[in-house]
C-alpha positions as CSV (number, residue, x, y, z in Angstrom):
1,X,63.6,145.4,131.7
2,X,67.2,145.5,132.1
3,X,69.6,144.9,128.9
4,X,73.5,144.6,127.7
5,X,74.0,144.5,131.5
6,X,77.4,142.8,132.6
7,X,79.1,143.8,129.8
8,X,82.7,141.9,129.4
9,X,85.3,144.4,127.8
10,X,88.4,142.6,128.0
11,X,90.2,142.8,125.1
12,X,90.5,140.9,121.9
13,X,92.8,138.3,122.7
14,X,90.3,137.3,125.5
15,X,87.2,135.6,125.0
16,X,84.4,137.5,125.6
17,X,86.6,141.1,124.7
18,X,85.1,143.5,122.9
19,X,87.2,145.3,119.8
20,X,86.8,147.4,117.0
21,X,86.8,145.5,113.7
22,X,88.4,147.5,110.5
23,X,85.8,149.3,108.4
24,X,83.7,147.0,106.3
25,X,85.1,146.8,102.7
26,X,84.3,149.4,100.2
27,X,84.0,146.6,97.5
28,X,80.3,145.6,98.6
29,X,78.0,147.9,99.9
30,X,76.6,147.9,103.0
31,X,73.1,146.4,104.1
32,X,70.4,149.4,104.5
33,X,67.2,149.5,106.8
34,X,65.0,148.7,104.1
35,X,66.6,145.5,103.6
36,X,66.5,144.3,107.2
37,X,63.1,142.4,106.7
38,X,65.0,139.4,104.8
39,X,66.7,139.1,108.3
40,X,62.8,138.3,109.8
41,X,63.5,134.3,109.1
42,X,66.8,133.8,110.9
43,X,67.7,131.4,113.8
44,X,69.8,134.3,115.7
45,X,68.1,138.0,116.9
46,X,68.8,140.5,114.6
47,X,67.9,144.3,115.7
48,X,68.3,147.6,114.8
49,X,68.7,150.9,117.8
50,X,68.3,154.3,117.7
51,X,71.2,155.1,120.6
52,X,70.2,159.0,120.3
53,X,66.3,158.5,121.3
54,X,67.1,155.0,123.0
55,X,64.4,153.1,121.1
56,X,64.8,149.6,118.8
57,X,63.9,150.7,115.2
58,X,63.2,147.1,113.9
59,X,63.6,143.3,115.4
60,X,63.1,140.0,113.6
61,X,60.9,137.3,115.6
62,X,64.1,135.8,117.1
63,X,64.9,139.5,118.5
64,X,61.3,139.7,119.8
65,X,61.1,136.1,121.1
66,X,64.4,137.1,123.0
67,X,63.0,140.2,124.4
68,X,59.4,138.8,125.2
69,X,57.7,141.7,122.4
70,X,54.1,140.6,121.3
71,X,54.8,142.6,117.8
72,X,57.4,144.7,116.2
73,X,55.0,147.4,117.1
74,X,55.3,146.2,120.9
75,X,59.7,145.9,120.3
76,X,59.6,149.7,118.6
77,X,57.2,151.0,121.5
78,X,59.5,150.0,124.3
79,X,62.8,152.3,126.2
80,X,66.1,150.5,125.4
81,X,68.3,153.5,126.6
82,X,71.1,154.5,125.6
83,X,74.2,152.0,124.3
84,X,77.1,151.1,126.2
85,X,80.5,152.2,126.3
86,X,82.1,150.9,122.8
87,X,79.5,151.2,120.2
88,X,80.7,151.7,116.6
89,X,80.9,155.5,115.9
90,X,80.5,155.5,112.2
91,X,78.8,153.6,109.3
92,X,80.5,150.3,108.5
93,X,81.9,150.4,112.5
94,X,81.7,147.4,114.6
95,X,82.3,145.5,117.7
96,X,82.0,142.2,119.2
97,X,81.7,142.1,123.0
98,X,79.7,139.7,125.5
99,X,76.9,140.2,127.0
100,X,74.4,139.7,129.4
101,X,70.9,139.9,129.1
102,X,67.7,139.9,131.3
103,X,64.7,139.3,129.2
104,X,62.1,137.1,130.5
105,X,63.6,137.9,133.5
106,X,66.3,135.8,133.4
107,X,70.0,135.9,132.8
108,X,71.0,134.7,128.9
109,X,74.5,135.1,127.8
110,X,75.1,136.2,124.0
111,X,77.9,137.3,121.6
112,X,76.9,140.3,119.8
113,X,78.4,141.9,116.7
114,X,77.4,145.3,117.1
115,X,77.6,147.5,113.3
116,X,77.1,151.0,112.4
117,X,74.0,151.7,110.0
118,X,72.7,154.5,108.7
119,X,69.2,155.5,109.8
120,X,66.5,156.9,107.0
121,X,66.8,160.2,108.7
122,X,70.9,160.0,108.0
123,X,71.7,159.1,112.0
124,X,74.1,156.5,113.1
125,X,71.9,153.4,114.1
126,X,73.5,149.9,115.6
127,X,72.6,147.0,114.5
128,X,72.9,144.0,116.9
129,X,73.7,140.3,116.2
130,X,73.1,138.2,118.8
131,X,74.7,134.5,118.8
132,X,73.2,132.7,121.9
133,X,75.7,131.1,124.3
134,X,74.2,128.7,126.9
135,X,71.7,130.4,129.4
136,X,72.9,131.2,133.0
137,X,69.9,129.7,134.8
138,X,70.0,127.6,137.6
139,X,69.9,123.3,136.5
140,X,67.3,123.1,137.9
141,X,65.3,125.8,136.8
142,X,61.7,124.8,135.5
143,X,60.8,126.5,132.1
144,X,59.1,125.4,128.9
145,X,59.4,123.2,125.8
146,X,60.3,126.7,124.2
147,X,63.3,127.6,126.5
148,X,64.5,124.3,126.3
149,X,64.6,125.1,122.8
150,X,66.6,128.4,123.3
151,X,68.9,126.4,125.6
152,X,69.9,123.6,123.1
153,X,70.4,126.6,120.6
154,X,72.5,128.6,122.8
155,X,74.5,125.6,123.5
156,X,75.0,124.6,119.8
157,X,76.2,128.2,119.3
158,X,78.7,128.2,121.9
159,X,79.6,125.0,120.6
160,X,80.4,126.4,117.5
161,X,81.6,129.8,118.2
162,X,84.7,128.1,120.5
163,X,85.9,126.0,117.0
164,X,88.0,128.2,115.3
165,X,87.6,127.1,112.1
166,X,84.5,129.4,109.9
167,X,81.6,127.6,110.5
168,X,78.3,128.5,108.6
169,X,74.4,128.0,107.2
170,X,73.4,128.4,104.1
171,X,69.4,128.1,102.5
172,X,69.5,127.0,98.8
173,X,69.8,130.7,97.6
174,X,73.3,131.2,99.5
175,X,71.8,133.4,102.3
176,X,74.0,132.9,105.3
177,X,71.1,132.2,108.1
178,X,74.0,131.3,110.7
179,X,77.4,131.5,111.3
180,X,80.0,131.1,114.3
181,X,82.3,133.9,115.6
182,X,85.1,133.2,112.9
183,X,83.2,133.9,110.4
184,X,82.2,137.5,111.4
185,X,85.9,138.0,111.7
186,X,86.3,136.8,108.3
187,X,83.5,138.3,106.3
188,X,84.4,141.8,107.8
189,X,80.8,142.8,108.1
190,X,77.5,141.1,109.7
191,X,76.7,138.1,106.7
192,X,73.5,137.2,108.2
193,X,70.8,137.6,106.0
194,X,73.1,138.0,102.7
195,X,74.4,136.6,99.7
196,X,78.4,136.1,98.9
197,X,77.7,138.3,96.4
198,X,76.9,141.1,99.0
199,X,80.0,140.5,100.8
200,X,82.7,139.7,98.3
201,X,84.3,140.4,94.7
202,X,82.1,139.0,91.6
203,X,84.7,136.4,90.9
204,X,84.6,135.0,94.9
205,X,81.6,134.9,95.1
206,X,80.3,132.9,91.4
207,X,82.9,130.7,92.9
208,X,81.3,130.1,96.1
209,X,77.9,129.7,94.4
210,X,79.4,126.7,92.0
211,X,80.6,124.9,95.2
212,X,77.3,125.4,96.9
213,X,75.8,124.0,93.7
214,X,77.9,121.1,93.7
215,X,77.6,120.2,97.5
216,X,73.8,119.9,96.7
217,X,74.3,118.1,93.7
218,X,76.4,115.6,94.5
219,X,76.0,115.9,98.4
220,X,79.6,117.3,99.0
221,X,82.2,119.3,98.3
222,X,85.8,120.8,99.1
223,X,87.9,123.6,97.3
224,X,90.5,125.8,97.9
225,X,90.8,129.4,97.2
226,X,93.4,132.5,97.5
227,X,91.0,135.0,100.0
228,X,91.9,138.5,100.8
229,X,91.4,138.8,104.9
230,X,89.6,142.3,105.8
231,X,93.0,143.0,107.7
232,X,95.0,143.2,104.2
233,X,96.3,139.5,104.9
234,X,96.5,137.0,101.9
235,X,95.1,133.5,102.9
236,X,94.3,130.3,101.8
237,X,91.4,128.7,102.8
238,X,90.0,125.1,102.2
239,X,85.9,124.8,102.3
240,X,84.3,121.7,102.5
241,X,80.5,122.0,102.3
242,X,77.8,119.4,102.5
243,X,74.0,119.2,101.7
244,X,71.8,119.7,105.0
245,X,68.3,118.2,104.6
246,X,65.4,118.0,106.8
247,X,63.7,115.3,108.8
248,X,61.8,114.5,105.5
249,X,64.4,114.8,103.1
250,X,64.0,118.4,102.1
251,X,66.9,120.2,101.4
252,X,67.0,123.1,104.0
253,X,70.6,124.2,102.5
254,X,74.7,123.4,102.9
255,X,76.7,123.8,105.6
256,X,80.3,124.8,105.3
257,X,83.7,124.5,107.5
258,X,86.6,126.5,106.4
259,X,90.2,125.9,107.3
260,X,93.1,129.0,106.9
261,X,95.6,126.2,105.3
262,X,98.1,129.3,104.0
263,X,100.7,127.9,107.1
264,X,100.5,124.5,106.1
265,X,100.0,125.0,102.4
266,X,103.5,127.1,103.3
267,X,104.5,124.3,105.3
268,X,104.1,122.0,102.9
269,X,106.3,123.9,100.3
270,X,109.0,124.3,102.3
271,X,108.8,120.3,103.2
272,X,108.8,119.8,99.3
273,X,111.6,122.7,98.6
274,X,114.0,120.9,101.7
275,X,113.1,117.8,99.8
276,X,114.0,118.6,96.7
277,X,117.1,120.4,97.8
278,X,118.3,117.1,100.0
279,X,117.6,114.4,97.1
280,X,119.5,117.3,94.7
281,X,122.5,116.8,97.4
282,X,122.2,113.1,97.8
283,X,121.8,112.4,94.2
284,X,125.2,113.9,93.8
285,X,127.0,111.5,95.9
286,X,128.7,108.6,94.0
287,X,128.2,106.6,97.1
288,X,124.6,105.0,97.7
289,X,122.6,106.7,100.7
290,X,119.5,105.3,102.0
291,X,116.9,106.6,105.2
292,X,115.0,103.9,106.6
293,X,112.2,104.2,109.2
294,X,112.5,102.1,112.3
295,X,110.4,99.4,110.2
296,X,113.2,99.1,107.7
297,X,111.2,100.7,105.5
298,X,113.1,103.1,103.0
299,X,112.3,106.9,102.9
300,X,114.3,108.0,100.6
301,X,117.3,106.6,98.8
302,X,119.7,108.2,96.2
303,X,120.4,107.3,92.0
304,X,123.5,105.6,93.2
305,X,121.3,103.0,95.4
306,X,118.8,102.9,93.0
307,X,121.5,101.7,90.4
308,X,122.7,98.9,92.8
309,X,119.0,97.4,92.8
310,X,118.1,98.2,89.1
311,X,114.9,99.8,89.8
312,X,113.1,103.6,89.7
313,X,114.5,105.6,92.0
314,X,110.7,106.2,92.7
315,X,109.8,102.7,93.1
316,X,112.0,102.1,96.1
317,X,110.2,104.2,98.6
318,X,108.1,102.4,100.8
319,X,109.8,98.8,100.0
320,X,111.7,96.9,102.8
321,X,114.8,94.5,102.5
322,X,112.9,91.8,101.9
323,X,111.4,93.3,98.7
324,X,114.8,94.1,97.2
325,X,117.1,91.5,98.2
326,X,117.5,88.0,97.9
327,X,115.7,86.3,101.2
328,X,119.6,85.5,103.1
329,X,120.4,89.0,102.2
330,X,118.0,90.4,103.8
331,X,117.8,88.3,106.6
332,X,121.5,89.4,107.1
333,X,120.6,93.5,106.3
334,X,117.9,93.1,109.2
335,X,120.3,91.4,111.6
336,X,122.2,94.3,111.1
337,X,119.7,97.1,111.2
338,X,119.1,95.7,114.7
339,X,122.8,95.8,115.8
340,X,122.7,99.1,115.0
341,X,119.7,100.3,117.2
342,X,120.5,97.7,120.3
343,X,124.1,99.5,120.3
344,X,123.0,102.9,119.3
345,X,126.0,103.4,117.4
346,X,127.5,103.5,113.7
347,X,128.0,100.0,112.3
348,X,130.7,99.4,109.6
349,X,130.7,96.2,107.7
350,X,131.9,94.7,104.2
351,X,129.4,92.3,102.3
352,X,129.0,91.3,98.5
353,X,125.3,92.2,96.3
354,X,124.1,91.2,93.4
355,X,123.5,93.3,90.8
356,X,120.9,93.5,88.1
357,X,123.1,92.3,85.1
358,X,123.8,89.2,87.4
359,X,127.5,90.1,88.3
360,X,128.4,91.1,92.4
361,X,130.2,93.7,93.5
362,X,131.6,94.6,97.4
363,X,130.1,97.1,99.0
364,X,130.9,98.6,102.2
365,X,127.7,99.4,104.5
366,X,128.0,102.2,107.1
367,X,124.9,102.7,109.3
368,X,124.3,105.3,112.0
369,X,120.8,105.5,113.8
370,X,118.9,109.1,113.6
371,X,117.1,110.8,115.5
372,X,114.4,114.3,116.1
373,X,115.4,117.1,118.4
374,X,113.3,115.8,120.7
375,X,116.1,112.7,120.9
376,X,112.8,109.9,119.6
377,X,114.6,107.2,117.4
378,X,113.5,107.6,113.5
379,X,115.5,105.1,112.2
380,X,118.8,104.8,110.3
381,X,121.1,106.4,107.3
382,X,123.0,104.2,105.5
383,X,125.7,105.1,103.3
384,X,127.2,102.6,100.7
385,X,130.2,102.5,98.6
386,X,131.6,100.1,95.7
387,X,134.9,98.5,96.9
388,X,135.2,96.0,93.9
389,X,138.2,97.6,93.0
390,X,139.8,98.1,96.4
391,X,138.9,94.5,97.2
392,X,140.6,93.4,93.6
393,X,143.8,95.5,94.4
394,X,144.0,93.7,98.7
395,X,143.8,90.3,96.7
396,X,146.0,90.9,94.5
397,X,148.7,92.4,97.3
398,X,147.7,89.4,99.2
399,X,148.7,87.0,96.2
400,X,151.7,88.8,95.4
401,X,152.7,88.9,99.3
402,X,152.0,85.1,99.1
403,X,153.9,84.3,95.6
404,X,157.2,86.5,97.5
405,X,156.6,84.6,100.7
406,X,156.8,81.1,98.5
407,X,159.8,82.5,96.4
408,X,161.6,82.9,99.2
409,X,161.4,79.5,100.7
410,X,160.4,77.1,98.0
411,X,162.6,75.9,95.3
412,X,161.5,77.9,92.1
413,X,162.0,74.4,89.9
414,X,160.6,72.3,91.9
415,X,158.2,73.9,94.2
416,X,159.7,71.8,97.2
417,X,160.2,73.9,100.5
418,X,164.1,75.4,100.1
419,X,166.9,75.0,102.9
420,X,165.3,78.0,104.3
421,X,162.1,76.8,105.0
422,X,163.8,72.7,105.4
423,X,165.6,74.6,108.8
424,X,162.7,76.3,110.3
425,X,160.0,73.1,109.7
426,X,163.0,71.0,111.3
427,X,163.5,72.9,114.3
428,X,159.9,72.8,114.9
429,X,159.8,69.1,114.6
430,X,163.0,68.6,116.6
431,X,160.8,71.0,119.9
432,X,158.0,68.5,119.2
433,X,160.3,65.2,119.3
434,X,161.8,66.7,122.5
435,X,158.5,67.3,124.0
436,X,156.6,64.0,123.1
437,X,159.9,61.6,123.9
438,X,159.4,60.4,120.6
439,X,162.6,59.9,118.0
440,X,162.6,61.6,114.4
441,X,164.8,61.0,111.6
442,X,166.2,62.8,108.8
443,X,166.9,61.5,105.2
444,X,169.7,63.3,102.9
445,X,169.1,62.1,99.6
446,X,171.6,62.8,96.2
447,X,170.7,61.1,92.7
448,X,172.7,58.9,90.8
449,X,173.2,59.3,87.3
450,X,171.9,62.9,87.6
451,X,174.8,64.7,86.1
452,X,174.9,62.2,83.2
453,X,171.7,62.7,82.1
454,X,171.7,66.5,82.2
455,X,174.9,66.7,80.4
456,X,173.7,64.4,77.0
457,X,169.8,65.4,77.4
458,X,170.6,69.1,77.8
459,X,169.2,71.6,81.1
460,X,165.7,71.5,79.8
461,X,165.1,67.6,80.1
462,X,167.5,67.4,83.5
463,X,164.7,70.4,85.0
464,X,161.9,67.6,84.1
465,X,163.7,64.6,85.5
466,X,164.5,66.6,88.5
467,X,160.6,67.5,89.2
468,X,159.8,64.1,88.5
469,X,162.1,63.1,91.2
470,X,161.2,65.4,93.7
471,X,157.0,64.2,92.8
472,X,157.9,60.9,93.4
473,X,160.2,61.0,96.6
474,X,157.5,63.0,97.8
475,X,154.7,60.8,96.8
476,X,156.8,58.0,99.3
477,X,155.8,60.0,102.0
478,X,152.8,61.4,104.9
479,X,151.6,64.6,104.9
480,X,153.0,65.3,107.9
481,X,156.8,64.7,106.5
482,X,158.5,67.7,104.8
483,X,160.7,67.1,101.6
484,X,163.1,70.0,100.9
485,X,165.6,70.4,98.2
486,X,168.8,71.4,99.1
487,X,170.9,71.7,96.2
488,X,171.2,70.9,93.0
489,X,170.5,67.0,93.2
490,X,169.8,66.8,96.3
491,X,167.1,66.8,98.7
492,X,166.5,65.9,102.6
493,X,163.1,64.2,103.9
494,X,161.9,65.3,108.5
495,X,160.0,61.5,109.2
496,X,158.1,62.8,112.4
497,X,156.8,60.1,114.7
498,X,159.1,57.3,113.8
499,X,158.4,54.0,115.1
500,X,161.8,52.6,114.5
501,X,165.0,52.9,112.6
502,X,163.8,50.0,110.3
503,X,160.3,52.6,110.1
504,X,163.0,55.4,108.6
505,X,164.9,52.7,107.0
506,X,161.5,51.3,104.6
507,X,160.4,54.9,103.5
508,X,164.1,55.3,102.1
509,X,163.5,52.3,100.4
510,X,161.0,53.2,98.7
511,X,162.4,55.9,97.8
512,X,165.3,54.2,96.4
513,X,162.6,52.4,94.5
514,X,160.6,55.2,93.0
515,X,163.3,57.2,92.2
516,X,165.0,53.7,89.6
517,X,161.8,53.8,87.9
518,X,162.6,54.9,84.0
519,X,161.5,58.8,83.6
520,X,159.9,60.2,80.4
521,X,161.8,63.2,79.6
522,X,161.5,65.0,76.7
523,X,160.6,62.4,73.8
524,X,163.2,60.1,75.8
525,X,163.9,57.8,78.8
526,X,166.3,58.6,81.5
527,X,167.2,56.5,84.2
528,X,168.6,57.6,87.5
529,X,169.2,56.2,90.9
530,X,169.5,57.6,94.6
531,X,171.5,57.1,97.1
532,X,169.7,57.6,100.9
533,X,171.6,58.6,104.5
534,X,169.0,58.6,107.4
535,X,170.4,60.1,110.6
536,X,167.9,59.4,113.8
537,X,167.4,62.1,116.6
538,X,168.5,62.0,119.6
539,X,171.3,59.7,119.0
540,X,173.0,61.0,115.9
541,X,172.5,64.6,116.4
542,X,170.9,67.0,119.2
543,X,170.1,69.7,116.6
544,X,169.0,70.7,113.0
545,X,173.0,71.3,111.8
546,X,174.6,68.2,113.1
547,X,171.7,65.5,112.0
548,X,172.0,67.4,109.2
549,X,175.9,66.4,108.8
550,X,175.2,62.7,109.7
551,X,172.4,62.3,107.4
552,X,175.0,63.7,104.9
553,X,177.8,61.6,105.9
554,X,175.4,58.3,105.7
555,X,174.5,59.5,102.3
556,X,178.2,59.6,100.9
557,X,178.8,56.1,102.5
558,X,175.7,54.6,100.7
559,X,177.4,56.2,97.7
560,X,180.5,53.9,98.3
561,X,178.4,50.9,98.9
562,X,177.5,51.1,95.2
563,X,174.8,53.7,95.4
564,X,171.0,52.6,94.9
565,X,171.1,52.1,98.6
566,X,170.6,53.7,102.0
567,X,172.8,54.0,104.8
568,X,172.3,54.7,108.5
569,X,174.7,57.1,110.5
570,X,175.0,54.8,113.2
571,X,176.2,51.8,111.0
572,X,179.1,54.8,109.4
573,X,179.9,55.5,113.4
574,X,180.0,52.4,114.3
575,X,182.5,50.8,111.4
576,X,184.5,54.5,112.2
577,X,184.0,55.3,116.0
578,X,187.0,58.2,115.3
């Protein structure tokens, strides 16, 4: 019978390598021949050599079901030979190779965990562990209900000796009956066939026992615990363990997966450190900040933002626009998200929010898409900042700017447009009149009576009758005409669009007429009169200056006609051709 032939010794980081694992620990005590019968029940061959004399000192049935024995008697009478290259060389050794064996004649392929154990006599003995990978017989290979049997095991072996989580059997006592590869490597010693309280501390192992407990209990369990690998490593490691139970619903034991979690439990910390440390930075910023996933949903916002909404800071996370903001807000917010990732650049913009006290304030928004090393989109920053003030302070330079910009070409008493503002509105009416063909005329207008009134009623009740004046003359006129004043009692009128002198010649009329009216003036009645000179372009001037002059030369004629009147300039040029 051949044996252990084929042996693959290619190192540890290979599977199928063979290595020397550290000495067992010298916290539990190591397994002794007399205890090997408890290993007579187990699913995987268990057996025990004598190198020096080449004979098997004791095999449990799966041993002598894989070597074809009849009895331990037939297992112990048979030549093994001598180990191979690599056997442990001292109690509490061991070493996990592949190999290749030829009972039954035919080729199965195992895992073995060989261990040093002392023999009665005080020799070094090895005891074998055998987990059953699949068998290397041909597909088609005929064989019995029994090797079909050792096959399905062998493959649910492999199976679980390639997972590199510990995977593992218990009964209801907590005797491991199977276990995968990792598990070897985490035990530090063969576990097959004992309790945690053979292979581990007291405390471990009443631990272990209470989840066991509780997995058959209640039908599951999970835990973690702190566990001290046989290397000298501290690691973390998260069990879960559920009840196993038999076609007929008795409970054969638990099994158990366990996870090393220390990198991700370290992981995990350093997420929650980075975290903490970037919501202690952003919290610090008087501006609002805000991450949103591609979803618009926010990851993480700042005290500032949370202010601006009126809710927990904690609250926020996980909400979307719509669940913040008013519906057209957030329609808007959204619109502008999008701009941001179709252009896959920063996005400035200036917008008004309310707040929870029911006031607004301006904000200005900048946004700025993100994204991994790997250059995937995640989804935007946003940083906001309170321009109330700023926008207060731009008003109020724009009203000012507006209040020097009417000062300088309106009449302070009247609010009329000054001659300033009379020349430049006249010039562009006289470049309109030249373009359309049509004529234009201009009114000069002085009050009678004026200086009268001012002197007895005092400056105070002549500033009243003069904006009363200047309401009414303009109240004669189209929104298109400009009335200016030009001096002290006097004020000119642009008629755009004149059909006809007689057109310029009614509106003066009724100016004439408005202006007679009595005026209430300070508890009293003034009355005052005007006298009207209307100059028409193109005839009686080509440019703002000289119509101008005529319409002031009409005006002192109307004067000498007895004043309440008005005057055309061509009537004056006719009567005085010189």
């Amino acid at each position: 019978m051949r044996h252990q032939a084929d042996q693959d010794q290619s190192g540890d980081s290979v599977p199928g390598g063979e290595s020397r694992a550290p000495a067992a620990r010298p916290a539990t005590a190591p397994m002794t021949v007399a205890e090997l019968p408890r290993l007579d029940g187990l699913w995987a061959p268990v057996w025990l050599h004598d190198g020096g004399r080449g004979r098997m000192v004791w095999g449990n049935r799966a041993a002598l079901e894989l070597w074809n024995a009849a009895s331990l008697a037939d297992f112990q009478a048979r030549d093994f030979g001598s180990q191979p290259e690599g056997a442990p060389q001292a109690e509490g050794e061991s070493a996990t190779g592949r190999w290749t064996f030829y009972p039954k004649g035919r080729p199965v392929t195992a895992w073995v965990r060989r261990s040093g154990m002392a023999l009665p006599d005080g020799r070094l003995g090895i005891l074998h562990e055998a987990q059953l990978a699949a068998p290397l017989a041909a597909p088609d290979h005929g064989g019995t209900d029994t090797e079909a049997l050792d096959r399905e095991r062998a493959m649910l072996q492999s199976l679980i000796d390639s997972m590199p989580d510990i995977v593992f059997f218990k009964d209801v006592n907590g005797t491991y009956l199977k276990v995968n590869r990792a598990m070897l490597d985490y035990a530090g010693r063969p576990p097959l066939g004992l309790t945690d309280h053979r292979l581990f501390d007291a405390e471990t192992a009443v631990r272990r026992r209470r989840t066991d407990q509780i997995a058959m209990q209640k039908g599951f369990s999970r835990s973690e615990e702190w566990f001290v690998h046989p290397d000298g490593r501290r690691v973390l490691m998260e069990t879960a363990k559920a009840v196993c139970l038999d076609r007929s619903g008795k409970m054969l034991g638990v099994v158990g997966i366990a996870r090393d979690i220390t990198e991700r439990r370290q992981t995990e910390k350093q997420l929650l450190r980075q975290h903490a440390l970037l919501q202690g930075i952003i919290d610090t910023i008087p501006d609002a900040v805000f991450f949103k996933d591609r979803d618009g949903v926010l990851r993480k916002v700042n005290r500032a933002f949370a202010s601006w909404t009126g809710r927990p800071l904690e609250q926020l996370i996980g909400l979307d626009s719509h669940e913040i903001w008013p519906p057209e807000m957030a329609d808007g917010i959204r619109a502008g998200d999008a701009s941001v990732y179709a252009e896959d650049q920063p996005r400035r913009n200036e917008e008004t929010i309310p707040l929870p006290d029911g006031g607004r304030i301006w904000v200005e928004i900048l946004k700025a898409p993100i994204r991994d090393a790997g250059n995937e989109l995640l989804g935007l920053v946003g940083v906001g900042r309170d321009i109330t003030l700023r926008k207060a302070a731009e008003e109020d330079l724009r009203r000012s700017e507006a209040e020097k910009d009417h000062l300088a070409n309106h009449d302070a008493l009247t609010g009329l447009p000054n001659r300033r503002l009379l020349f430049d509105r006249l010039d562009v009416a006289l470049a309109r009149s030249r373009r359309s063909g049509r004529p234009l005329a201009l009114l000069f207008i002085d009050l009678d009576g004026f200086k009268a009134v001012n002197d007895r009623m005092g400056h105070d009740c002549g500033d009243e009758v003069l904006r009363i004046a200047a309401a009414r003359i303009a109240g004669c006129l189209r929104r298109s005409d400009t009335v200016a004043r030009v001096g002290g009692d006097e004020f000119t009128v642009v008629l755009e669009d004149v059909a006809s002198a007689a057109d310029a010649g009614g509106v003066a009329a009724k100016i004439v007429e408005a202006v007679a009216l009595p005026i209430p003036a300070r508890d009293t009645i003034a009355v005052i009169g005007a006298s009207v000179g209307i100059a028409l372009f193109p005839t009686d001037g080509s440019d703002a200056r000289s119509l101008l002059v005529a319409a002031d030369g009409a005006m002192y004629r109307a004067k000498q006609a007895g004043r309440g009147t008005h005057v055309f300039y061509k009537d004056v040029r006719d009567k005085n051709p010189d």
